[in-house]
Rosetta silent file (secondary structure, phi, psi, omega in degrees, C-alpha in Angstrom):
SEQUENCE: XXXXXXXXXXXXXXXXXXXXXXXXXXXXXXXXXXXXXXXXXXXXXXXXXXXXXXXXXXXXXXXXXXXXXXXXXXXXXXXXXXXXXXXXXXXXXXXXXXXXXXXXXXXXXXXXXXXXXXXXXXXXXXXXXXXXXXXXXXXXXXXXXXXXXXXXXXXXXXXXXXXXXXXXXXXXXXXXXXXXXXXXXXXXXXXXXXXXXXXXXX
SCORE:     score description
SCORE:     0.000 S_00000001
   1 L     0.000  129.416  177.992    9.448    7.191  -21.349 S_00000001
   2 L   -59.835  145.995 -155.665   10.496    8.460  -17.681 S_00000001
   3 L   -80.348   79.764  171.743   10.784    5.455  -15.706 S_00000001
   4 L   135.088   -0.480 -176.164    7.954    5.359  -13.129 S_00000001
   5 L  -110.850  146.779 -166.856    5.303    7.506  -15.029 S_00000001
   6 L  -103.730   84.317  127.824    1.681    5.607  -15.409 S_00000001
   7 L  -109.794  164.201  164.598    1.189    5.322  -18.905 S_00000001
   8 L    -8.575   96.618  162.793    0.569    2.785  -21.545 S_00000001
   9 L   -39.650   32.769 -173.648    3.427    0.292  -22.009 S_00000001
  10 L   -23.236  153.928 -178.291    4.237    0.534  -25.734 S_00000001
  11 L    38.237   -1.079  143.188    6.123   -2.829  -27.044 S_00000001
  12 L   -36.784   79.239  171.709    5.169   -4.801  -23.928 S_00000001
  13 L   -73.169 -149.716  153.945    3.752   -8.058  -25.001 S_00000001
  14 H   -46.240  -44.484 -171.832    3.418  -11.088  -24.377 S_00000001
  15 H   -62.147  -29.477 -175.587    6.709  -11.729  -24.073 S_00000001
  16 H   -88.293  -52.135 -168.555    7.447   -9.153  -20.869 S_00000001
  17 H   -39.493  -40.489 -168.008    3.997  -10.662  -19.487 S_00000001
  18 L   -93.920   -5.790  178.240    4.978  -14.023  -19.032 S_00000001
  19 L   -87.329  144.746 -168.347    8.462  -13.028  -17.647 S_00000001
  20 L   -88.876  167.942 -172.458    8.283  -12.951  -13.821 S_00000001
  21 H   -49.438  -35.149  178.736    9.848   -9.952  -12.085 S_00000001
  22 H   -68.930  -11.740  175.993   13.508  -10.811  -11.363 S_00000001
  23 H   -65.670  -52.162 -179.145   13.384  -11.487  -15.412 S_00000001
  24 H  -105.535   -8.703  152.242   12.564   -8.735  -16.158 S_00000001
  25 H   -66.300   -2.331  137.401   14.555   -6.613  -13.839 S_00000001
  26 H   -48.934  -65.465  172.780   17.564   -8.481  -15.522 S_00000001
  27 H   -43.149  -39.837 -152.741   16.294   -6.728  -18.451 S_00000001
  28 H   -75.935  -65.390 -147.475   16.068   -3.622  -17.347 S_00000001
  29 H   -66.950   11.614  176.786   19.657   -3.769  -15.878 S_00000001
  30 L   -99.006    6.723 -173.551   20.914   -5.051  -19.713 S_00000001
  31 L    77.640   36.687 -140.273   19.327   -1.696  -20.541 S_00000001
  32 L  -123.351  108.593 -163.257   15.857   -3.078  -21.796 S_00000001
  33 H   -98.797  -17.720  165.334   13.788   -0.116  -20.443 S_00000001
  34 H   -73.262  -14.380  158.383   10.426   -1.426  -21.825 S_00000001
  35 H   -24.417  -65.466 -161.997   11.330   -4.252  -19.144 S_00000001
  36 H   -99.909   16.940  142.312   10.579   -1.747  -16.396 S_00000001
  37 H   -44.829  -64.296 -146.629    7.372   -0.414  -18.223 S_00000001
  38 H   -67.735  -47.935  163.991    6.189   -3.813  -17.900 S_00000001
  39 H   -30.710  -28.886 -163.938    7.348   -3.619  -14.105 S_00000001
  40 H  -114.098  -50.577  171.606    5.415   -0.033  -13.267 S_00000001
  41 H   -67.818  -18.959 -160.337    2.276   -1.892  -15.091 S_00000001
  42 L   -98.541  -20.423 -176.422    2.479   -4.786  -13.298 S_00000001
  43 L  -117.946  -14.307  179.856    2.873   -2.754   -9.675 S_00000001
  44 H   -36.480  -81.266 -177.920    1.076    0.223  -10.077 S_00000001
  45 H   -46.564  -35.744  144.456   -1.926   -0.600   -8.335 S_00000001
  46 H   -22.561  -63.816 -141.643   -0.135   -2.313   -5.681 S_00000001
  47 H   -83.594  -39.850  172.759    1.977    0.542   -4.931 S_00000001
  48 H   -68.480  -84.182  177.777   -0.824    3.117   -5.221 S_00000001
  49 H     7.396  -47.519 -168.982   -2.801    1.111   -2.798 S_00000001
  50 H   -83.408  -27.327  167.986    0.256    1.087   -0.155 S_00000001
  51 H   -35.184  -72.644 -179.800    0.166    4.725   -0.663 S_00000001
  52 H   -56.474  -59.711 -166.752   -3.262    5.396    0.173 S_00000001
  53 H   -47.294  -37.908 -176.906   -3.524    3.032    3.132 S_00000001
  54 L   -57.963  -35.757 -179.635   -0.577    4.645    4.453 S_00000001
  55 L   121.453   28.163  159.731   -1.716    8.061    4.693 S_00000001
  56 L   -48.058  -56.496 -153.575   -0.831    9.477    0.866 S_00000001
  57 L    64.199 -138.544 -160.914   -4.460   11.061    0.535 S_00000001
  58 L   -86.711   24.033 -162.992   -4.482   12.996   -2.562 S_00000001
  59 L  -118.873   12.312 -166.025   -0.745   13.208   -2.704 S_00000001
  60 H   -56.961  -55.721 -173.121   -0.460    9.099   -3.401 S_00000001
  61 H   -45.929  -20.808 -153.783   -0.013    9.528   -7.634 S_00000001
  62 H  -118.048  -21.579  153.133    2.849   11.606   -6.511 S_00000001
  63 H   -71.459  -40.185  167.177    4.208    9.207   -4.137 S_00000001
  64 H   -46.712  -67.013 -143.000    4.208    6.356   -6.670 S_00000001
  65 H   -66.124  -19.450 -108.595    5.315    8.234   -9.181 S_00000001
  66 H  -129.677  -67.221 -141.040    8.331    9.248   -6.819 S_00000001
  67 H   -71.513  -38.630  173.480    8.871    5.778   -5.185 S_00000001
  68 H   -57.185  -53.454  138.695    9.100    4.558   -9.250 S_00000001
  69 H    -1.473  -39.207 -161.643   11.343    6.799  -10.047 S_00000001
  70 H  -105.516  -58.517  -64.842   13.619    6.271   -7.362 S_00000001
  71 H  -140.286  -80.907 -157.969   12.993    2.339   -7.327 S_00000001
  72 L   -66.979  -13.400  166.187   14.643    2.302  -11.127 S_00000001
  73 L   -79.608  -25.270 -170.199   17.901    4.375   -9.874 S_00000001
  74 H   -98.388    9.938  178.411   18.346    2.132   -7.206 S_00000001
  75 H   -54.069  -16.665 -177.917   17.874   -1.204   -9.193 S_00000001
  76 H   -87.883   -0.518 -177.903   21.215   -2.010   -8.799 S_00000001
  77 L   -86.570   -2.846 -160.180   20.981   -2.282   -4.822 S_00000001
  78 L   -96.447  102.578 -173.853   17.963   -4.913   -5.488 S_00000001
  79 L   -99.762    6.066  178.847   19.877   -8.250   -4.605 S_00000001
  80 L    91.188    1.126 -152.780   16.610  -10.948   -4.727 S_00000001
  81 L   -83.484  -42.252  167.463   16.750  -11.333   -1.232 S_00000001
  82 L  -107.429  161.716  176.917   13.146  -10.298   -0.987 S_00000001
  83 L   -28.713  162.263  120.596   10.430  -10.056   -4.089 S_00000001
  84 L   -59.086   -6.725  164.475   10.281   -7.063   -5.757 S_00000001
  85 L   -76.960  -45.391 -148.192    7.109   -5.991   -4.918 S_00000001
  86 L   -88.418  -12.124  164.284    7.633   -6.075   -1.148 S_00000001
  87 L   -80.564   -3.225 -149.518   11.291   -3.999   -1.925 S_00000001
  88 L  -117.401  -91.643 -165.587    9.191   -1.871   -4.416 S_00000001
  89 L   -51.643   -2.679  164.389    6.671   -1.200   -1.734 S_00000001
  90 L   -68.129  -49.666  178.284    9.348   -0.589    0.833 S_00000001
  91 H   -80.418  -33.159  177.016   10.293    2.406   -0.747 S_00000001
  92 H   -59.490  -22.029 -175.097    6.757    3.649   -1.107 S_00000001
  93 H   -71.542  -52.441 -169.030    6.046    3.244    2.518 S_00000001
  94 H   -62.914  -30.026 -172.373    9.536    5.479    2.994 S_00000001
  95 H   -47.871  -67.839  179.052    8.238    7.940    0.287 S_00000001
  96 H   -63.287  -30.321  149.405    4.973    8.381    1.916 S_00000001
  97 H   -36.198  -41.416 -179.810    6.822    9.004    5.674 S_00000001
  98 H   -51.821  -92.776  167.449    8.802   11.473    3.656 S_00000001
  99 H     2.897  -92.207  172.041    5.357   13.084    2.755 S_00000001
 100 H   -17.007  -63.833 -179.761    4.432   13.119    6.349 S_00000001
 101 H   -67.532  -24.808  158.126    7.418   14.919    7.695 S_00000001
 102 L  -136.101   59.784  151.957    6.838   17.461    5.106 S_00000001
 103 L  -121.043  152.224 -149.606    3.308   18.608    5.183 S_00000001
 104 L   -68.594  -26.028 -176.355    2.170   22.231    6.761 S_00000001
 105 L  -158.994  154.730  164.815   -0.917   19.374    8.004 S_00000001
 106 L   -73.166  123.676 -176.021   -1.819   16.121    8.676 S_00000001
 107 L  -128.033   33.087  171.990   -4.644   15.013    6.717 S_00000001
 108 L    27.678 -146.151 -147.395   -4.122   11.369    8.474 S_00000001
 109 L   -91.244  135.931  171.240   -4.896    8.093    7.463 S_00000001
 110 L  -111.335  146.950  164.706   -7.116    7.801    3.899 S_00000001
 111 L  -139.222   54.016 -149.256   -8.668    4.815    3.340 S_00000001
 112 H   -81.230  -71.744  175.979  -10.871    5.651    0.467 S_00000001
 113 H   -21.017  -37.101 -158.058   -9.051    2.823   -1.785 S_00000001
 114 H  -120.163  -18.959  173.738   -9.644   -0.166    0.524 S_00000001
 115 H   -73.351  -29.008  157.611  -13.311    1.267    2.007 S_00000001
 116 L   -50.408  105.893 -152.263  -14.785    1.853   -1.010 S_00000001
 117 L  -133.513  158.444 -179.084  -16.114   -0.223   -2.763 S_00000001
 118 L   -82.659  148.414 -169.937  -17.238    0.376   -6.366 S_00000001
 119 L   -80.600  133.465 -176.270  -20.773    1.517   -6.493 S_00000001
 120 L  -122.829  159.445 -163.090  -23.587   -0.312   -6.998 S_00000001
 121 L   -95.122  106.416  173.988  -27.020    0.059   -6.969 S_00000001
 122 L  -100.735  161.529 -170.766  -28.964   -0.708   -4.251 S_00000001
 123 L   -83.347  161.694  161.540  -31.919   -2.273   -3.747 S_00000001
 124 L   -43.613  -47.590  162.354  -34.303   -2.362   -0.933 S_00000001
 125 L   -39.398  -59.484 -177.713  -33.625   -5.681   -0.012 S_00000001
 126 L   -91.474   17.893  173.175  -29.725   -5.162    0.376 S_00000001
 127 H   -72.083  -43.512  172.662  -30.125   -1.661    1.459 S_00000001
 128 H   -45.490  -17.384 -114.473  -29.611   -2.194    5.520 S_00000001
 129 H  -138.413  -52.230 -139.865  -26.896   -4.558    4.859 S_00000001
 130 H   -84.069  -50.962  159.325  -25.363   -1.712    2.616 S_00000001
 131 H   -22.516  -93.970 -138.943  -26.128    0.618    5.523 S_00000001
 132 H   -74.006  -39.850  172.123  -24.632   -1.114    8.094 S_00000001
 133 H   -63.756  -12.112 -145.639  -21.666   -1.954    6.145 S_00000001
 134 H  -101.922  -18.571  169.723  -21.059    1.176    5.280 S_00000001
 135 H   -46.451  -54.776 -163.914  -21.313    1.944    9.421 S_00000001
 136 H   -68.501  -37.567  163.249  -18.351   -0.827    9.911 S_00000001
 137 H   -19.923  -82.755 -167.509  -16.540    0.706    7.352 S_00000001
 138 H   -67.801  -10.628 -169.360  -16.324    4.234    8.889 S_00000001
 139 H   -77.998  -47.379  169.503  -16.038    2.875   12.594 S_00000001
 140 H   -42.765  -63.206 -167.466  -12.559    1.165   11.255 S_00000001
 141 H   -91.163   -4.813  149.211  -11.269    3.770    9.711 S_00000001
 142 H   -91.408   -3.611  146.587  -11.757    6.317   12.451 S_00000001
 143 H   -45.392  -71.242  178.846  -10.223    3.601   14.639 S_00000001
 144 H   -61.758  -38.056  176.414   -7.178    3.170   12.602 S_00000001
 145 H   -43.669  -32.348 -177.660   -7.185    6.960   12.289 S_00000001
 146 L  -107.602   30.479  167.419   -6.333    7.310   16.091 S_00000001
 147 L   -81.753  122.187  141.113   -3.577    4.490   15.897 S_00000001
 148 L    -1.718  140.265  164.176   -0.233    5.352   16.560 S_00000001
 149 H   -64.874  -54.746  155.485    1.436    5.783   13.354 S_00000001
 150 H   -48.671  -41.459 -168.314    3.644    2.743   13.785 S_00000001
 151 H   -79.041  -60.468  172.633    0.825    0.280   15.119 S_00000001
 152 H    -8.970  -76.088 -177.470   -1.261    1.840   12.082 S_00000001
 153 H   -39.564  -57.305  168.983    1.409    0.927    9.542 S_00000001
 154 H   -41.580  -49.797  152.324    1.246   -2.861   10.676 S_00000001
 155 H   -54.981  -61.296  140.561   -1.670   -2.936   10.888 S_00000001
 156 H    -6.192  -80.857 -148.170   -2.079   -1.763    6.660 S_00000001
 157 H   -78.191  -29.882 -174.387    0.382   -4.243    5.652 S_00000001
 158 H   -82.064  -25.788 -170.038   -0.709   -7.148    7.440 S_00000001
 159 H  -114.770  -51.437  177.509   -4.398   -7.029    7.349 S_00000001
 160 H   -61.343  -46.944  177.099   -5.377   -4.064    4.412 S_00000001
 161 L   -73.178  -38.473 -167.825   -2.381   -5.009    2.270 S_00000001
 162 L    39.269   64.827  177.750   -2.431   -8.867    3.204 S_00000001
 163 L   -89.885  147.614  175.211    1.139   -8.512    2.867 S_00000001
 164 L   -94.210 -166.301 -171.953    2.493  -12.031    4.619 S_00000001
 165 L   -82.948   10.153  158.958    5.058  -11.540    7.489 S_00000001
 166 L  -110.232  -19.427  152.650    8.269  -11.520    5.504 S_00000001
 167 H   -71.856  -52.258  164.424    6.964   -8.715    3.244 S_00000001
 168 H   -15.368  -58.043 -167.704    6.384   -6.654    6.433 S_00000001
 169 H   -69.144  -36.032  129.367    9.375   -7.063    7.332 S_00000001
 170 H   -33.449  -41.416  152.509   10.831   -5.812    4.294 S_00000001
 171 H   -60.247  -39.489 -170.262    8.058   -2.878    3.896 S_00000001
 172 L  -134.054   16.821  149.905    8.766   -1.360    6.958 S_00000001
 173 L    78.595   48.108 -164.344   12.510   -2.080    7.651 S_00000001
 174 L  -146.887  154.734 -176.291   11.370   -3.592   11.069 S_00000001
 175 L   -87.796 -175.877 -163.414   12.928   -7.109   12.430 S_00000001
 176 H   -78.795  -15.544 -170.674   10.744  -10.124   12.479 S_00000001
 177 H   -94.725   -4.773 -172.423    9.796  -10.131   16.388 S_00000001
 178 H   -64.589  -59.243  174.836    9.264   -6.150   16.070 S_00000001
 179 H   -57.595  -41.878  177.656    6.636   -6.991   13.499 S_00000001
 180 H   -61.409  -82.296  161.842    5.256   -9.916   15.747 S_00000001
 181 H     1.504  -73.720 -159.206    5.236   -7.530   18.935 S_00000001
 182 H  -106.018   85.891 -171.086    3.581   -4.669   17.399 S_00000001
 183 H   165.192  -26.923  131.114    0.826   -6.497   15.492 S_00000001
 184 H   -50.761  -55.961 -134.211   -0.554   -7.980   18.811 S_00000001
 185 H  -101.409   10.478 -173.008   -0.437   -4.938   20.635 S_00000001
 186 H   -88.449  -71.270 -169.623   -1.574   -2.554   17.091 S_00000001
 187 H   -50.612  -40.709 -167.774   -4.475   -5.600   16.958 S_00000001
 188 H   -79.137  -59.007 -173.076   -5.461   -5.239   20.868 S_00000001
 189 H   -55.535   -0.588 -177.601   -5.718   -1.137   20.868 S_00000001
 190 H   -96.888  -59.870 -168.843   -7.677   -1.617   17.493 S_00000001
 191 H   -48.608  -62.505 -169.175  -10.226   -4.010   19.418 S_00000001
 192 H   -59.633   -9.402 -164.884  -10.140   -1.804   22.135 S_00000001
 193 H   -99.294  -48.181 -164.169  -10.883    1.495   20.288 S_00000001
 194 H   -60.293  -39.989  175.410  -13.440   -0.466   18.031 S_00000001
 195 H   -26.323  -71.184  178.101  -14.930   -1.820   21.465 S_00000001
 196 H   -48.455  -61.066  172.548  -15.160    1.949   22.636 S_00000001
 197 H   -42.005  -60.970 -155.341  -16.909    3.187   19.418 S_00000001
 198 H   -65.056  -28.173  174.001  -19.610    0.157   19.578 S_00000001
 199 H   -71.604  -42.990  176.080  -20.406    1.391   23.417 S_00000001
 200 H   -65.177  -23.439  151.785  -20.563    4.983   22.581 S_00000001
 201 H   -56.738  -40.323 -158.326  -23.131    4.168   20.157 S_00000001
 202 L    92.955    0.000    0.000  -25.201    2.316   22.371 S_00000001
């Protein structure tokens, strides 16, 4: 099975389940390729997620599918120093920049994945509530929509991703006071936009 495509895991058991990821990316690199099955099940959703937030849209399945892909040629550069998710999700963040630099348009930031919620039915009792969430919802994400791409990104992994501050740093290739820095001032122009929005309402 190509390495990185989101299907079923044939002969993953138990056995890949209970091994934690540098375990089984030992496997892989002994040539054990249902190893990195169990690796692509175990990260998918992650990785699509990082996708989305980022500003994939509809092209995210195709970023994954990319960043996997590329992720298992490069296994041998993957020294431990950070997790494998937040090295995994490193390259999806560059995948989806890639994306960015080459599309005829910008279809900006989606945040259908983390805004969304699955639908439920509501009742009268909860409807305002559903309203009104569903207000805070959209005020955020045309907020983050008019973030710098960089404060944007920071914003994602620290608060959307609830990546902690040494996976940042690894996701977006940025040093640790870079990441401090621009995650106040990402967080104050977020306030400040959201601020703007609650006054233009009224």
């Amino acid at each position: 099975m190509e390495p990185g495509r989101r299907e079923r895991c044939h002969g993953s058991g138990p056995t890949e389940a209970a091994l934690d990821d540098d375990e089984l990316v030992t496997r892989v690199r002994a040539g054990d390729r249902e190893a990195y099955d169990a690796l692509v099940a175990r990260h998918s959703a992650p990785a699509y997620r990082t996708a989305v937030l980022l500003g994939a849209g509809p092209d995210a399945e195709d970023v994954v599918q990319e960043a996997f892909v590329k992720a298992y040629r490069k296994l041998s550069r993957y020294r431990a120093e950070a997790s494998f998710r937040s090295w995994l999700l490193a390259i999806v963040a560059n995948e989806t920049r890639n994306l960015h630099r080459t599309r005829t348009r910008r279809d900006g930031l989606t945040l259908r994945a983390a805004a969304v919620d699955p639908v439920a039915t509501v009742t009268a009792d909860d409807g305002l509530d559903a309203v009104l969430a569903a207000e805070r919802r959209a005020a955020l994400v045309g907020a983050l929509r008019r973030l710098p791409v960089r404060d944007r990104e920071v914003i994602v992994c620290r608060y959307l991703l609830d990546l902690g501050e040494d996976e940042t740093v690894t996701v977006l290739g940025l040093p640790r006071g870079t990441v401090k820095s621009r995650t106040h001032r990402a967080l104050a122009k977020l306030r400040a936009l959201l601020d703007r929005e609650v006054a233009h309402r009224g």
